[in-house]
C-alpha positions, 0 to 999 in steps of 0.5 A: 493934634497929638500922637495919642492914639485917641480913638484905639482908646476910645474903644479899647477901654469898654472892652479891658472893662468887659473883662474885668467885671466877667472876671469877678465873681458872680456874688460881687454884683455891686462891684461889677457894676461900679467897675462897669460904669467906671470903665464907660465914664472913662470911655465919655472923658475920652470922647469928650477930650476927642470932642475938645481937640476936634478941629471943625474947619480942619481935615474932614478925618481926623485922629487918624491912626493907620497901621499895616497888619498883612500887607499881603492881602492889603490889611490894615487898622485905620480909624479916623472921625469926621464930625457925623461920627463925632456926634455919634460918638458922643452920643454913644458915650453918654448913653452908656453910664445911663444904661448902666445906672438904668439897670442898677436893680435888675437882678432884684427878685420879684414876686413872692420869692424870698428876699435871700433866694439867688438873682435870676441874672447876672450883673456882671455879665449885663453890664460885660455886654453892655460894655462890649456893645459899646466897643463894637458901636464904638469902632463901627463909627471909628473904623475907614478904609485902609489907605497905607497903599496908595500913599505908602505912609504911615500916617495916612491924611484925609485926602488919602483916605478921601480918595482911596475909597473914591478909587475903591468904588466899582464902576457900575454894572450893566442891567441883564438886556440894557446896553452900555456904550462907552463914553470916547 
């Protein structure tokens, strides 16, 4: 696999769209909605490249990408994709560019409204938030728990990962009135 950062991209791309279409004004619905599309067919060529390079006798996460944000506290970026995830992933991607091309005509006025009156809606902020749902859905499928301090590197293996949210677990709590012997 390569160093690219497959999955920054993944949900870094629908939100650069979402602000670029609310940069565009209002009367370029059309423009808005083509940059829109644009972006989330980006977004299915990354997903299906990540499919492609996906290695499913490989490690359980792969593309992981883990970075130290305030060491501190014990912050950190770490995202990697197991092969559930890969499935909604794709899913997520491929239902975009359909959302979007559902809602074409949406801002078309019905009834007895002149054809020049001004649209109810704004495409431009739709599909802004169209593509932004998709980033948060997106990094939601993406997103682990940060390992960078039990192994101290800086690319974390699935083993870490595996294993960190296994430590991370609480042991679990007595009921108000039952007991709890401890085990010798």
């Amino acid at each position: 696999m390569s160093d690219f950062p497959w999955l920054t991209t993944l949900w870094v791309l629908p939100v650069i769209g979402a602000a670029v279409t609310l940069a565009m004004p209002a009367a370029r619905r059309t423009l808005a909605r083509a940059v829109a599309l644009c972006f989330s067919v980006a977004v299915l060529a990354v997903g299906i490249v990540v499919a492609v390079l996906f290695e499913p006798g490989g490690e359980q996460f792969q593309f992981v990408e883990a970075r130290e944000w305030i060491p501190a506290f014990g912050a950190g970026y770490t995202v990697g994709i197991d092969g559930i995830a890969m499935v909604l992933v794709l899913l997520t991607a491929g239902l975009v560019p359909l959302l979007i091309l559902a809602g074409w005509h949406d801002d078309r006025v019905f009834g007895g409204a002149p054809e020049d009156a001004a649209p109810t809606r704004h495409a431009h902020i739709y599909v802004a938030l169209t593509l932004l749902v998709e980033a948060m859905v997106l990094v939601s499928f993406v997103s682990r728990t940060s390992c960078c301090s039990t192994c101290s590197s800086r690319r974390c293996s699935s083993r870490c990962i595996s294993s960190s949210a296994v430590s991370a677990r609480a042991p679990p709590t007595p009921r108000h009135g039952s007991s709890v012997r401890a085990r010798p």
